[in-house]
ZAMARGU-4260 file (C-alpha; in steps of 0.2 Angstrom, whole numbers, plus 5000, padded with zeros to 4 digits):
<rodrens>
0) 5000/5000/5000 | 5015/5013/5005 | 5021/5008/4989 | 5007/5013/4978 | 5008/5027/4987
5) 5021/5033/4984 | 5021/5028/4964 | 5006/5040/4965 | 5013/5055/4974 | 5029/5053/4962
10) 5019/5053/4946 | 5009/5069/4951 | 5023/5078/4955 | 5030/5073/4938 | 5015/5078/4929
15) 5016/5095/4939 | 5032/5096/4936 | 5030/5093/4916 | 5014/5104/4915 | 5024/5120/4923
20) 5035/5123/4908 | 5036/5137/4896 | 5031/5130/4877 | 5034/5139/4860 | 5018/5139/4851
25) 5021/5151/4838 | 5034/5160/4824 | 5034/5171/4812 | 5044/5181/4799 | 5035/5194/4793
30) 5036/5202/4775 | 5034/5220/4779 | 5050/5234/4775 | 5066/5224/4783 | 5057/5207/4784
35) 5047/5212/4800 | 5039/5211/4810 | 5049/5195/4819 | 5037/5188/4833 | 5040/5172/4845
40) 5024/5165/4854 | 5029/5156/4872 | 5014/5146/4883 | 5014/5147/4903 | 5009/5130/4904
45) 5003/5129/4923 | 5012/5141/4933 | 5030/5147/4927 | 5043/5157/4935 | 5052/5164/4918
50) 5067/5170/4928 | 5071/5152/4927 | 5073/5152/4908 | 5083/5161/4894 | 5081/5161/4875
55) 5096/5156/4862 | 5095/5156/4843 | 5108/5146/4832 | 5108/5154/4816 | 5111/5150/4796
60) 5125/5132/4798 | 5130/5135/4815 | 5131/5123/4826 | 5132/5133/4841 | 5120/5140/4852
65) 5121/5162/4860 | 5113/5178/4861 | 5106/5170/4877 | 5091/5181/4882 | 5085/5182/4901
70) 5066/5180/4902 | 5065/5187/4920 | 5058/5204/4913 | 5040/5194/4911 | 5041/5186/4929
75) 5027/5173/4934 | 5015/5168/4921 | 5000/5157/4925 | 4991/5147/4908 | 4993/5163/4898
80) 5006/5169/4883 | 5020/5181/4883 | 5027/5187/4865 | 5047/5191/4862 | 5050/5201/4845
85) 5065/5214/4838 | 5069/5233/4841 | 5065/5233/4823 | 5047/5224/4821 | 5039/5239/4832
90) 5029/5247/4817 | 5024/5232/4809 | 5020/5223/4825 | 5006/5235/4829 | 4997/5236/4811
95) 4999/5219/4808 | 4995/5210/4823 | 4982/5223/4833 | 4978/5207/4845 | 4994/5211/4853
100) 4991/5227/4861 | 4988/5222/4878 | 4999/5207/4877 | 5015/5205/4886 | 5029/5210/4876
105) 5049/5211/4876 | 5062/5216/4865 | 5079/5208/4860 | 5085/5204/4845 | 5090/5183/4850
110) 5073/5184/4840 | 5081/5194/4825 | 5081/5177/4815 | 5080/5172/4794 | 5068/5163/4793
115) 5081/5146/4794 | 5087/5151/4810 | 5084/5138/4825 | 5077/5145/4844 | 5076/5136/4860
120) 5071/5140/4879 | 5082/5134/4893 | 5082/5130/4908 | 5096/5147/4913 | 5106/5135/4928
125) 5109/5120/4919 | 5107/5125/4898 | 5094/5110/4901 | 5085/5111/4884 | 5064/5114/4887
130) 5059/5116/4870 | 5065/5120/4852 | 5062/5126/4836 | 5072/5120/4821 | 5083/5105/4819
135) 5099/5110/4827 | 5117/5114/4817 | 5104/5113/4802 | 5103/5127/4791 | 5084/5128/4788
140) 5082/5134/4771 | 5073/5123/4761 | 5068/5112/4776 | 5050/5107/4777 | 5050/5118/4795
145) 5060/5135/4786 | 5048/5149/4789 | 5055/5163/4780 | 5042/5176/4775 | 5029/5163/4783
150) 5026/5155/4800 | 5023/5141/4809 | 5010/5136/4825 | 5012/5121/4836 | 5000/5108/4834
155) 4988/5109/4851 | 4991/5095/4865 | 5010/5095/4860 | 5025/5098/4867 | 5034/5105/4876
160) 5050/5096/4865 | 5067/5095/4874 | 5074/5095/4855 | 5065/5097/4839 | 5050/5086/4833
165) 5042/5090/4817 | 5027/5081/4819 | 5022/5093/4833 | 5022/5108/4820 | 5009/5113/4807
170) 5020/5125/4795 | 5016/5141/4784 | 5028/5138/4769 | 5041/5149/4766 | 5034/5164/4758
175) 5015/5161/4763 | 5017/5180/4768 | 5025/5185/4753 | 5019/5204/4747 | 5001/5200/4759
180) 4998/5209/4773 | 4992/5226/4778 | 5011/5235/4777 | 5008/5228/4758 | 4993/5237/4755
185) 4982/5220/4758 | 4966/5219/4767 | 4972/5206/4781 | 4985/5208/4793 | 4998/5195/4797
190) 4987/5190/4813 | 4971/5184/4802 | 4984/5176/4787 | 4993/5164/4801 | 4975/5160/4808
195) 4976/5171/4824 | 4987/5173/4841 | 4986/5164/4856 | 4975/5149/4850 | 4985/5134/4858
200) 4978/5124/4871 | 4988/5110/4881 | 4970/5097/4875 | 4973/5087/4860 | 4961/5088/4851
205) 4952/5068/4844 | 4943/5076/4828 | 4950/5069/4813 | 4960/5082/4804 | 4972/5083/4789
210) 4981/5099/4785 | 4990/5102/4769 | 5010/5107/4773 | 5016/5113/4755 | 5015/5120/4745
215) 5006/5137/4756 | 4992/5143/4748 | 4995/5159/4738 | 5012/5154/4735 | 5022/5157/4719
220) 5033/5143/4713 | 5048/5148/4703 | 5046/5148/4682 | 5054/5133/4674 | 5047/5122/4690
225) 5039/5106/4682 | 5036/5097/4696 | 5031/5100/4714 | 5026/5087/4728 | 5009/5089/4737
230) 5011/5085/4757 | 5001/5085/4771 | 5001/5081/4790 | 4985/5070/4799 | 4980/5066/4815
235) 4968/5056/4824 | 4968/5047/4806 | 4952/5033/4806 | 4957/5014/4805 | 4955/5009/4783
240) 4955/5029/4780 | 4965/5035/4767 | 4968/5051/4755 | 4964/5057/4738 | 4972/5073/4728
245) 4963/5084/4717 | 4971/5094/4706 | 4961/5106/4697 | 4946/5096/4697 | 4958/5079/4693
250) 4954/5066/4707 | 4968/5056/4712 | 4963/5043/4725 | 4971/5033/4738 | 4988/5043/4737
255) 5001/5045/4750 | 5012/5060/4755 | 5021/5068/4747 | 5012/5065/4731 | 5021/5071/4716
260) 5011/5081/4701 | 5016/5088/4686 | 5014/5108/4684 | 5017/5122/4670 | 5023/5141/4670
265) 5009/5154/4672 | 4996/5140/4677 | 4988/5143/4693 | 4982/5124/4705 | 4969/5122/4715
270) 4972/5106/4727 | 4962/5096/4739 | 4969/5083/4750 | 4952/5073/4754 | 4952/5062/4772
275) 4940/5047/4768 | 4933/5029/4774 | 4930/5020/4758 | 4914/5033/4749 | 4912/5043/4765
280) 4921/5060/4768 | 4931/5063/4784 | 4936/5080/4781 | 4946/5089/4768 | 4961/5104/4766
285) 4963/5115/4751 | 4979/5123/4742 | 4979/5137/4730 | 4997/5141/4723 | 5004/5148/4706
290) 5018/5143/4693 | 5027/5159/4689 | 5033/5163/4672 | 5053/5163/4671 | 5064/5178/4669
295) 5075/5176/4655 | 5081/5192/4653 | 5101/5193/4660 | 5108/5209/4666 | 5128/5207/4664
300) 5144/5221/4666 | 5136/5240/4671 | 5148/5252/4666 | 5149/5273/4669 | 5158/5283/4659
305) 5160/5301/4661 | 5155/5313/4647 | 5169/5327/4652 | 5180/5327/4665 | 5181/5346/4673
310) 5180/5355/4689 | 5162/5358/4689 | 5145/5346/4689 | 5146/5335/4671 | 5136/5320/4663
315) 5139/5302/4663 | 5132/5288/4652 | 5129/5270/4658 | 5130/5255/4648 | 5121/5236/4653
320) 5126/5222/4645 | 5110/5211/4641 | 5108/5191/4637 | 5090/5182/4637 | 5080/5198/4625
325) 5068/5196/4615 | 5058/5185/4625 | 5047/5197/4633 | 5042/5214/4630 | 5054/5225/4643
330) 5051/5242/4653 | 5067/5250/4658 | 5065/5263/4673 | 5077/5274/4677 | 5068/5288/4691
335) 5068/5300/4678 | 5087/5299/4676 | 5097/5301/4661 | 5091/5296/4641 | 5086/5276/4639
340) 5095/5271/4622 | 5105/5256/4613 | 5099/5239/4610 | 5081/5235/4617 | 5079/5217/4625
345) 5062/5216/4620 | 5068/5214/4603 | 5086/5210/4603 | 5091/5193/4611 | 5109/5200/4618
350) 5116/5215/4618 | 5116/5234/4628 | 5107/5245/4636 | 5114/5264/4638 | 5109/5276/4650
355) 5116/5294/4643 | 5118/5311/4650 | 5117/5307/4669 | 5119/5322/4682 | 5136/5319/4689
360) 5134/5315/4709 | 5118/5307/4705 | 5115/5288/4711 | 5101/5278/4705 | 5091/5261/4704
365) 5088/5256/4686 | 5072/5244/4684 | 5070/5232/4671 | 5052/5222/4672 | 5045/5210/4660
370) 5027/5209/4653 | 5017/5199/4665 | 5008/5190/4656 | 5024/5178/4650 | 5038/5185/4661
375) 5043/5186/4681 | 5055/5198/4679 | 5058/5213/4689 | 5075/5214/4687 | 5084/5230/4698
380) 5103/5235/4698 | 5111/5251/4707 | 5120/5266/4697 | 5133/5273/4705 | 5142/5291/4700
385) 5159/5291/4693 | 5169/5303/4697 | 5170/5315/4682 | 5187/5326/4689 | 5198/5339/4681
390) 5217/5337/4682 | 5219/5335/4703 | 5231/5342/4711 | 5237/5335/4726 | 5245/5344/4741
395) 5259/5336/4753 | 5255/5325/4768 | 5251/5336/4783 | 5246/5352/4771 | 5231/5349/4775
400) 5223/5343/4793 | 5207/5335/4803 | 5204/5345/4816 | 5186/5344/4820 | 5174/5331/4822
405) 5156/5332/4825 | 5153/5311/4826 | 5136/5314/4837 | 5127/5327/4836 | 5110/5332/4847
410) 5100/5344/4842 | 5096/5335/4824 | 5101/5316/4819 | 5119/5310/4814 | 5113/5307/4796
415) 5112/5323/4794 | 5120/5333/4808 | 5139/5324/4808 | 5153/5338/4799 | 5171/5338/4799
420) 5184/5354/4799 | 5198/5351/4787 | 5214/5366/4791 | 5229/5370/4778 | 5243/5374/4785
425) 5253/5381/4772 | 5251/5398/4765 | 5242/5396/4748 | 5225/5389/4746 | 5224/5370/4742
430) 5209/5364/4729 | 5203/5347/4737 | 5193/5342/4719 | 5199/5324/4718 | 5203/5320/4735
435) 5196/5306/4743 | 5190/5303/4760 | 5191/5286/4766 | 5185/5276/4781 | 5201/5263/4784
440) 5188/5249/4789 | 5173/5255/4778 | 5175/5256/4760 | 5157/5258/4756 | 5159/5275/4765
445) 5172/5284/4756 | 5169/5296/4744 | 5179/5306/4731 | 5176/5326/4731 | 5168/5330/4715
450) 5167/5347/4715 | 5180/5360/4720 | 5184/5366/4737 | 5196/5379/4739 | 5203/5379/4758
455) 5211/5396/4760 | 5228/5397/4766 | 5228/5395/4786 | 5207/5394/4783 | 5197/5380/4786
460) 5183/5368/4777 | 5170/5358/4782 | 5162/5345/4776 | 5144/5344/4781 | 5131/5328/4779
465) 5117/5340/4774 | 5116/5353/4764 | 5103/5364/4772 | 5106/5376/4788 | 5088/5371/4792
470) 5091/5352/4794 | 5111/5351/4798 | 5108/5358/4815 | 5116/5378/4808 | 5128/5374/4797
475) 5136/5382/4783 | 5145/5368/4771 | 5159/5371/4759 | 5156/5353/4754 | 5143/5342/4757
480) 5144/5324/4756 | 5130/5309/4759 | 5125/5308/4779 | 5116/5292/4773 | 5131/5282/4767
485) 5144/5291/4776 | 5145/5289/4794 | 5157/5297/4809 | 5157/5282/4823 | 5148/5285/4838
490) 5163/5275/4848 | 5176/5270/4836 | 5179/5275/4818 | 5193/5286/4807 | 5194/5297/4793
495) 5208/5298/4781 | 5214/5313/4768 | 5221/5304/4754 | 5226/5310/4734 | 5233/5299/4722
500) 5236/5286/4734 | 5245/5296/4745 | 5237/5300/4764 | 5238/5318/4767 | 5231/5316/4787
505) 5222/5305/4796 | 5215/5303/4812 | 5206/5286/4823 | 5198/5290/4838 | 5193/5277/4853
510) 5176/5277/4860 | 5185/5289/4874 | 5199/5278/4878 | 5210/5297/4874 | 5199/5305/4862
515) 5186/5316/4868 | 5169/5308/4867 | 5156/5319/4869 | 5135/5321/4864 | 5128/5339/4854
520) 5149/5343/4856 | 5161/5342/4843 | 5182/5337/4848 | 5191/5349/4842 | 5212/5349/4840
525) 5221/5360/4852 | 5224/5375/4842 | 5245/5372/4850 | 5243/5356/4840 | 5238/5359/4820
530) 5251/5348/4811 | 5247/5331/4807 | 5256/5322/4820 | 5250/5328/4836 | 5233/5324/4829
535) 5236/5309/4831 | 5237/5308/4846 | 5220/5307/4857 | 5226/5319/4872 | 5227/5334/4859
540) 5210/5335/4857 | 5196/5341/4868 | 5176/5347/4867 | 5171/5364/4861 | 5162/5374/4871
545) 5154/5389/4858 | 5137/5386/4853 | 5133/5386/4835 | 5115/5384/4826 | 5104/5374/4835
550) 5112/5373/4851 | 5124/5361/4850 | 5145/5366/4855 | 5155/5368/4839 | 5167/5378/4828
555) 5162/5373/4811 | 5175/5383/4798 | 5179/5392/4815 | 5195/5394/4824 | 5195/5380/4839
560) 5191/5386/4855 | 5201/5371/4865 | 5218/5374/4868 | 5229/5364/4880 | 5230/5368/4897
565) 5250/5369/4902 | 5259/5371/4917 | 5273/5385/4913 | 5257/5395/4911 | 5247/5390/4929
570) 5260/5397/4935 | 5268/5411/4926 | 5252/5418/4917 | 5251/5432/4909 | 5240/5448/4905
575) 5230/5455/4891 | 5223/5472/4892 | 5213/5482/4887 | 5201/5469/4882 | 5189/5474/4873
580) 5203/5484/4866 | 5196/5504/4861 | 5211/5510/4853 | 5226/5507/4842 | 5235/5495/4853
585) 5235/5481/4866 | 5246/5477/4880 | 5250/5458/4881 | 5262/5452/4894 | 5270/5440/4906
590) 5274/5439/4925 | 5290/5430/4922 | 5296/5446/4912 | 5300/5437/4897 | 5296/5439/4877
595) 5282/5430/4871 | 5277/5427/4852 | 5258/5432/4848 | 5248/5426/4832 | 5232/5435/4829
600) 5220/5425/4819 | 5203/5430/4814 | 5187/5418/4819 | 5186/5411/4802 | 5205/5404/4804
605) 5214/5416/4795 | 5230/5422/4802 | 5230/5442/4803 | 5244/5449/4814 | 5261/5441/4819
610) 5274/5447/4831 | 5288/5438/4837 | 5298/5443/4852 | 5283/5453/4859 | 5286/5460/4879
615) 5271/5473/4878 | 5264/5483/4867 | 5256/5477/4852 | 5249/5488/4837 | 5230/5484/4832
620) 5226/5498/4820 | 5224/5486/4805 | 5214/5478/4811 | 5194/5479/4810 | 5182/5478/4822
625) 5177/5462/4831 | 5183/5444/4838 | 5197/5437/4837 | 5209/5423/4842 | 5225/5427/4850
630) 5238/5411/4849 | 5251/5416/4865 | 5267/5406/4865 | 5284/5405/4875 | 5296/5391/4875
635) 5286/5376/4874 | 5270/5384/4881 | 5256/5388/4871 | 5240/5398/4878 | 5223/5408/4867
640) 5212/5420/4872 | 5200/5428/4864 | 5201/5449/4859 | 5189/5459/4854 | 5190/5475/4845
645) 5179/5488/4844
</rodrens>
């Protein structure tokens, strides 16, 4: 009797034990702008304490599991269904599934998957497995379970699995969401297309079902496809019942799956998989699904040639070479951009297409699409600029110098906020038409200055990501370059000077290791350090502190306002008076008694007034009224102050 007692007691508690676990009942990939929205469905089953369990994705071939996420932010969840999704899937999470909007909800990105990515929940203490999604170390593409663009629902009275068990799953197809839902101006959000949210119950149902697996209804198989299995999951599948397959009205009886049929392009299918006990019906499923016609069209070698090569704006021409015409008739869209000439593929079977008289500077998507009615093709390819220059003249290394950078701005965004100052140091202006400016880990963010930008002898340039005052957060550009391609790194990142191969300056900052790192404030280069060693070196640079524009600290084309602090001066300083200075002269001198050399320069960076050897009076007369920057140095020790003249 004690015995049986105790097989009872142990078998509850093992039941109890089983029923509070957490189950995934639900993914999806949705279809909407960057593949979103993503969306993981978890049962409570029972009670469950989620501070017990994490989340891990293993993603395309790995065979590893990370990106371990702590579920502890939805605590204790009794019988009920929490949701985990992307920082990304925001937007298209609320239009497309509306039930959500007083679910549970957290972000991470372990969800952030492809559609043949593998998730699993486990146990956080022991990495015990609880349940899992995808086969693991396989990559899921073209697996029965992928669900890129598509989804798939656990069936109910399943799980949960400690690995993956197919049988338990009832799958969308990949691309059953392709071009639907209401981010793609259809009637039915992703929520009605995947047959709702929160519809799993831990009771197996006993009703007889059958449910067709592929191909998804409303799906599109590639052109040139000639044949494509039919296949279908059961349960609770009577004793003598059996299936038949009609195919557009064709019966097929007493089939198996996967059952094979034969299908052409452009021809649409309609498919029912029949449960049934000799003449009587059980129940049924139905398929819809499309053969698509091919693309034959190829698009080869895409080549820009420039019209003229000078200093200011020119044209360029585009030529794309072409196999596969004259099987279709084509449309070629270029945005309204240059003249559509050469050979046409609707009539020519090889040959190429040109593009002529292109702004210089101008990107653009060219769009090739076939007719419909015989052809799949929408064929895209990306025009990019050449650099039409004049003859480029390059100046020496350290002629010309970085020495400001605005890498996070706040009052507007970085796309279109981010400038940096460019100083020459010699004394004749330098054209920078032709020069390249390069991102030493980024190619795709350098770009060549197309247009010519005179920097003034001992002046400035800045390049800005945003040609308009109004948008840039106040600035005034001599060059503007593309804030969406080129971008100044937050933590980390450089820019190089370079001409004809040769690096004129260059500068790599740390993420604050020594560089200045600062939010609505550019670093500037101590004014004692413009040459382009000591801009090398992180512990030369230091944060503005005048306000420009919007608000945020700057000196864009502006003389610096950081200048080292130095200990020769703490303790000898000196004095400058009058200031504001009235008359013809100004007195600048030190307590230690001793000459001092003064340069004068005016806010845009010119220098106006020298005088070495200086031990008081110094004549102004020349000078016109307002601001300037007065560079003191003696011996080593460099100070500025600001002088105003009225």
């Amino acid at each position: 009797m004690k015995q049986i007692y105790f097989s009872v007691v142990m078998f509850f508690i093992a039941a109890t034990s089983f029923a509070q676990q957490p189950i995934i009942t639900s993914i999806v990939d949705g279809d909407c702008s960057g593949g979103n929205p993503k969306l993981l469905e978890i049962y409570a089953s029972g009670t469950v304490d989620f501070t017990l369990f994490s989340l891990e994705n293993q993603t395309n071939g790995n065979t590893t599991w990370g990106s371990a996420f702590d579920l502890s932010g939805f605590g204790t969840v009794t019988d009920g269904f929490i949701y985990v999704t992307t920082t990304g899937s925001a937007g298209a999470l609320a239009t497309e599934f509306p039930g959500l909007a007083s679910a549970t909800v957290l972000t991470d990105n372990v969800i952030n998957l492809n559609g043949d990515d593998r998730i699993r929940i486990i146990e956080t203490a022991t990495s015990t497995v609880i349940d899992q999604y995808g086969v693991s170390g396989v990559d899921g593409t073209g697996q029965t379970w992928e669900y890129a663009d598509s989804s798939a629902k656990r069936i109910n009275g399943t799980g949960p699995d400690n690995g993956f068990v197919e049988a338990n799953w009832v799958f969308g197809g990949a691309g059953s969401l392709n071009n639907l839902g209401v981010c793609q101006g259809g009637t039915d959000t992703f929520e009605t297309l995947i047959g709702g949210i929160g519809t799993y119950t831990t009771v197996m149902s006993t009703v007889p079902a059958v449910t067709i697996t592929a191909p998804s209804d409303g799906s599109t198989l590639a052109g040139g496809t000639t044949t494509t299995d039919i296949t279908w999951n059961s349960m609770n599948l009577p004793a003598g019942a059996t299936f038949n397959v009609s195919v557009n009205g064709t019966d097929n009886l007493d089939v198996t799956s996967p059952y094979s049929i034969t299908v052409m392009d452009g021809v649409t299918y309609n498919v029912t998989v029949s449960m049934v006990n000799g003449t009587m019906l059980i129940t049924t499923d139905s398929t819809s699904f499309d053969v698509a016609f091919p693309c034959d069209l190829q698009l080869g070698t895409i080549t820009e040639t420039c019209q003229t090569s000078t200093s200011g704006v020119d044209l360029y021409d585009v030529t794309i070479d072409f196999t596969g015409g004259s099987t279709s008739t084509y449309v070629i869209d270029t945005a309204g951009n240059g003249t559509v000439a050469g050979d046409d593929p609707s009539t020519v079977a090889a040959g190429q297409i040109t593009i002529t008289g292109v702004t210089e500077g101008v990107d653009f998507t060219v769009t090739v699409t076939g007719d419909a009615a015989n052809s799949s093709c929408t064929l895209t390819r990306n025009i990019s600029s050449p650099a039409c220059l004049g003859n480029v003249t390059c100046a020496n290394p350290g002629d010309l110098i970085i020495t400001e950078i605005m890498q996070n701005p706040a009052a507007v965004g970085d796309n279109v906020g981010e400038y940096f100052e460019v100083y020459n140091t010699t004394g004749a202006a330098i054209d920078m038409l032709g020069y390249e400016i390069v991102d030493l880990t980024s190619a795709n963010e350098n770009f060549t200055v197309i247009l010519s930008v005179i920097v003034p002898a001992n002046g400035y340039a800045v390049f800005v990501a945003n040609a308009d005052p109004l948008a840039n957060g106040g600035i005034t550009p001599d060059y503007v370059y593309d804030g969406t391609s080129t971008f100044l790194g937050n933590g980390s990142d450089e820019l190089s000077i370079q001409c004809g191969g040769t690096v004129i300056d260059e500068v790599s900052w740390d993420n604050g290791a020594t560089f200045p790192d600062g939010t609505g404030v550019s670093m500037e280069l101590s004014l004692s350090s413009y040459n382009s060693t000591d801009n090398d070196l992180g512990t030369n640079w230091g944060l503005a502190v005048t306000a420009y524009g919007d608000g945020d600290l700057g000196t864009p084309g502006a003389v610096n306002d950081f200048t080292l602090s130095n200990d020769t001066f703490d303790a000898n300083t000196f004095k400058i008076y009058p200031n504001p200075v009235n008359g013809s002269t100004v007195n600048i001198v030190s307590t230690n008694g001793e000459a001092v050399d003064v340069i004068i320069y005016s806010t845009l960076g010119q220098r106006v007034l020298t005088a070495a050897g200086l031990t008081n009076e110094l004549n102004v007369s020349n000078l016109d009224s307002g601001m300037y920057i007065v560079k003191i140095s003696q011996g080593n020790a460099t100070q500025t102050r600001k002088l105003v003249i009225k």
